[in-house]
C-alpha positions in Angstrom: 0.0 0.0 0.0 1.4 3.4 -1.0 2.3 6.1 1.5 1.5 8.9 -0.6 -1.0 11.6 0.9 0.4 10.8 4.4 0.1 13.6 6.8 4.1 13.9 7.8 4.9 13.7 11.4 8.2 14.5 13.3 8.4 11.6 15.2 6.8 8.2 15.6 3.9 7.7 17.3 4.4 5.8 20.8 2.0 2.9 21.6 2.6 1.1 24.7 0.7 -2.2 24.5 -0.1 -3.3 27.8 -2.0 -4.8 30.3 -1.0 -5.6 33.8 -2.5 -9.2 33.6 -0.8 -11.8 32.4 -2.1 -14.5 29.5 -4.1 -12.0 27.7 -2.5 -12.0 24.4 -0.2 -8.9 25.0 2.7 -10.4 23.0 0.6 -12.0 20.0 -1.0 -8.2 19.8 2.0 -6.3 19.6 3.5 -8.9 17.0 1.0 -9.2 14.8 -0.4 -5.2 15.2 3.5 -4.7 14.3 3.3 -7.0 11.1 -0.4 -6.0 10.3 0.3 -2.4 10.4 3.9 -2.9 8.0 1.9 -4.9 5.6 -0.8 -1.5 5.2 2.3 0.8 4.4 3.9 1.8 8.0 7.0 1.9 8.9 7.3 -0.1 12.6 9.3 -0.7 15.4 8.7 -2.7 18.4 10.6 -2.9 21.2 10.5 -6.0 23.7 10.8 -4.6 27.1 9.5 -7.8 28.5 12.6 -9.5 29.9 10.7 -13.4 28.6 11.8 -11.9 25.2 8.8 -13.5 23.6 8.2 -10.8 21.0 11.8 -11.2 19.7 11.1 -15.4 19.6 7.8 -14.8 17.9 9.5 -12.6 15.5 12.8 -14.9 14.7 15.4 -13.1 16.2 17.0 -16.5 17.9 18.6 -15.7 21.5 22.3 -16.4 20.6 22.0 -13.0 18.6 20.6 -10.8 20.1 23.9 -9.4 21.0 22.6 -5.4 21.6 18.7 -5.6 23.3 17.0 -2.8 25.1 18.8 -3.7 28.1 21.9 -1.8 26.5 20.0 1.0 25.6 18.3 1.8 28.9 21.3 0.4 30.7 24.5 1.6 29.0 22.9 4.4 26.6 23.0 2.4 23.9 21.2 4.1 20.7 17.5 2.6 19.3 19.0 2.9 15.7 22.6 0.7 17.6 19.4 -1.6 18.4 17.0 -2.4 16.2 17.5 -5.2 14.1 15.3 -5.8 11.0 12.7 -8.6 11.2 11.5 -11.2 8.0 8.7 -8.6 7.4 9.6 -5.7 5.7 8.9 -2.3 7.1 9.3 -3.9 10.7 12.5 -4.2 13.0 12.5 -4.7 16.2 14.4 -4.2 19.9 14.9 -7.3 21.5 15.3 -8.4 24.8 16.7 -11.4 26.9 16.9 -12.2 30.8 19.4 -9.1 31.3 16.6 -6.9 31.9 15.6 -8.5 34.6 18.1 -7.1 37.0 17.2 -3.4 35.6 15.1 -2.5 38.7 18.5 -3.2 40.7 20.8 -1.3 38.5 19.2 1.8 38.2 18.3 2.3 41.6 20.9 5.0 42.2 20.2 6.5 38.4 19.5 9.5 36.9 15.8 9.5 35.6 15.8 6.3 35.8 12.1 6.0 34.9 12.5 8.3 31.5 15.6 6.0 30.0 13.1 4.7 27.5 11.5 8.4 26.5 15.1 9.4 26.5 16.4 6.8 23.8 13.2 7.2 21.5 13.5 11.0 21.3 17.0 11.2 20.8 17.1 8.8 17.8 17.5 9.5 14.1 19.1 13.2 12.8 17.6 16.3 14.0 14.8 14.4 15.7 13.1 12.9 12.8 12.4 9.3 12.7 12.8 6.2 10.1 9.7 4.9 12.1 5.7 5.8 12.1 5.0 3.5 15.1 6.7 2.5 18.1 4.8 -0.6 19.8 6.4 -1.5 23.0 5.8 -4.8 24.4 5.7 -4.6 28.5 5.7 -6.9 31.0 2.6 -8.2 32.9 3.2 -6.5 36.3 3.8 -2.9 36.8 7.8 -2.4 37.5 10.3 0.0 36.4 10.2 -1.7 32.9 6.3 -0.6 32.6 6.9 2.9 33.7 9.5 3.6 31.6 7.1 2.6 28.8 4.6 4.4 29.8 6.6 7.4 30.1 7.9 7.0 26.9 4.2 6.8 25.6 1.9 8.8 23.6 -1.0 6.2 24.8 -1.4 2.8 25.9 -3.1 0.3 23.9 -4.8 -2.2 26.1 -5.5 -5.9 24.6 -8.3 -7.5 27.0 -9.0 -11.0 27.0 -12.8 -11.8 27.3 -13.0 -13.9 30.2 -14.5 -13.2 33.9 -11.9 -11.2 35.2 -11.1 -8.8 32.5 -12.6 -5.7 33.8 -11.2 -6.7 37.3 -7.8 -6.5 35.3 -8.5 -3.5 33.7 -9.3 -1.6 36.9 -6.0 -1.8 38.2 -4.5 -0.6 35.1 -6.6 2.0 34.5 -5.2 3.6 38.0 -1.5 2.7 36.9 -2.0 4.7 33.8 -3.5 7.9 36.2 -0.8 7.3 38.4 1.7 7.7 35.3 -0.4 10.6 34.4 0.4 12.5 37.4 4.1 11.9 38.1 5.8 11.0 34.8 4.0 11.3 31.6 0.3 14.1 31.7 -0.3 13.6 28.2 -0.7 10.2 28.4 -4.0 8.6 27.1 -5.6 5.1 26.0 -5.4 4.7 22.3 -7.8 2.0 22.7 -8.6 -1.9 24.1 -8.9 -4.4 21.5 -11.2 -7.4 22.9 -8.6 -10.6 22.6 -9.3 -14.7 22.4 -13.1 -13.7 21.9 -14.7 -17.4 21.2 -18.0 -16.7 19.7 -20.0 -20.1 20.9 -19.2 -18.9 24.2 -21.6 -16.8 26.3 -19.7 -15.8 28.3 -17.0 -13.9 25.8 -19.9 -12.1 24.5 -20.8 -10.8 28.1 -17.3 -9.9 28.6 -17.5 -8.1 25.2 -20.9 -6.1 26.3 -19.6 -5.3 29.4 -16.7 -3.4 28.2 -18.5 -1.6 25.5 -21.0 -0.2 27.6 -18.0 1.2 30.4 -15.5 2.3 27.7 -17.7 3.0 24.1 -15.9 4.0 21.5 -12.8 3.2 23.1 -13.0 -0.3 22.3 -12.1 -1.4 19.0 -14.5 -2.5 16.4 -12.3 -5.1 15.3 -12.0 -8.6 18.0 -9.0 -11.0 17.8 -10.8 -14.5 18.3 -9.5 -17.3 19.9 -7.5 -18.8 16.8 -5.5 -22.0 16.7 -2.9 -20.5 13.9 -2.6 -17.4 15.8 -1.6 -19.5 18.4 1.3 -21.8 16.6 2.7 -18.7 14.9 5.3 -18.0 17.7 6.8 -21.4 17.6 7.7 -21.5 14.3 9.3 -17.5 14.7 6.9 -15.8 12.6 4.0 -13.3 13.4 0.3 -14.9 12.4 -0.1 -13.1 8.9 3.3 -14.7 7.7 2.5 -18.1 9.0 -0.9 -17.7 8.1 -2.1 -14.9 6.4 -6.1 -16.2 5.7 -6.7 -17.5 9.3 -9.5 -15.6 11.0 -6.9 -14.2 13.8 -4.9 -12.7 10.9 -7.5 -11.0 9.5 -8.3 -9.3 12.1 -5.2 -7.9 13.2 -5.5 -6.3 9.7 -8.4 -5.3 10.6 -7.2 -3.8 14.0 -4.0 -2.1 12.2 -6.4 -0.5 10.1 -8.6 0.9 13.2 -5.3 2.1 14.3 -4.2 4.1 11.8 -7.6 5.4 11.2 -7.3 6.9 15.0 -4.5 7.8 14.8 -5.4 10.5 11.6 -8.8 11.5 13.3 -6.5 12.7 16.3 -4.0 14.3 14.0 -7.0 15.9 12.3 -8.5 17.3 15.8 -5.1 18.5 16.7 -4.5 20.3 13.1 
């Protein structure tokens, strides 16, 4: 898909996907949002600030080279453009991570912003503060640590994948008052991009009341498009490749196109409002 007519911009747009429960397709969504949004035309990086390092597996980058991860850069000061390395889907790289990131917390307890490391590495990048990239999508961890807030700091929103089962909303409540917390000591312009309904299994009753339920507290918030519970989406990572390479007609794909599309669509409205 061609670029031309796009509205420039003078940096990337910074998602943070996340979601302070754990087993709600966090990952899947920020790898195949990432490959769903470089097939439409953009230009995407993600970085893997979970130490599991499960985006980089799910997007081939084996272990034994990931030689420079995000640990360097909010670590040692390492550049993003030192960092990124490119993926098997063009338009997408990535910054990958490995157990080193877990002893972040420990390292930088004496440092220097230690909580705007990340925001500090993604505005520096690229010559005179232009970027090579038109989304950032930073995988975080399932708990709120100093790996979460440095991701939300580094945010221009949060999107928030929900998986429709009985405890969603209880989920969502505590990560609703991280993000206000966020708001008020690190990052005011924060905002939720939006929450994309995950592993939605339409025979189920119960995934539809989950569904309702959210889009009567959060409207137009929530997505249009709904990732369903999809056995494809679900073998993707072992093989190393996002959904839409491994399968690219399986319902789960198609939907993350759908979702990248939703995104993007946002994302112009806003720039229009802002204009």
């Amino acid at each position: 898909m061609s670029k031309a007519g796009k509205t420039p911009q003078t940096r990337a747009r910074v998602l943070a996907v996340s979601n302070q429960k754990g087993g709600v397709g966090k990952t899947t969504t920020a790898i195949n949002l990432g490959t769903a949004l470089a097939a439409i035309g953009e230009k995407v990086l993600i970085v893997d600030m979970d130490p599991q390092g499960n985006a980089s597996t799910g997007l081939g980058v084996p272990r034994e080279t990931r030689r420079v991860t995000i640990y360097d850069v909010i670590v040692d000061g390492r550049s993003v453009d030192d960092s990124a390395v490119p993926t098997t889907v063009p338009g997408l790289d990535i910054v990958p991570a490995d157990a080193d990131m877990s002893g972040v917390e420990i390292e930088l307890s004496q440092a220097d912003r230690r909580s705007f490391r990340l925001r500090d590495a993604l505005r520096g990048q690229g010559a005179e503060g232009q970027t090579r990239y038109d989304y950032v999508l930073i995988d975080c961890p399932p708990s709120l640590n100093l790996l979460t807030l440095n991701a939300m700091a580094a945010a221009d929103a949060v999107l928030v994948p929900l998986q429709c089962e009985f405890f969603a909303l209880e989920g969502l409540t505590q990560l609703m008052k991280t993000i206000e917390m966020v708001r008020q000591s690190l990052n005011p312009t924060l905002e939720i991009q939006g929450l994309v309904l995950t592993m939605y299994d339409r025979r189920s009753t119960l995934s539809g009341q989950v569904a309702a339920d959210v889009r009567s507290h959060f409207g137009d918030k929530v997505y249009d498009a709904v990732i369903p519970r999809n056995v494809r989406v679900a073998e993707a990572p072992s093989f190393g490749k996002p959904a839409l390479i491994y399968d690219l007609k399986c319902a789960g794909s198609q939907a993350y196109l759908r979702l990248a599309r939703e995104v993007v669509a946002r994302e112009k409205s806003r720039r229009l409002q802002a204009a």
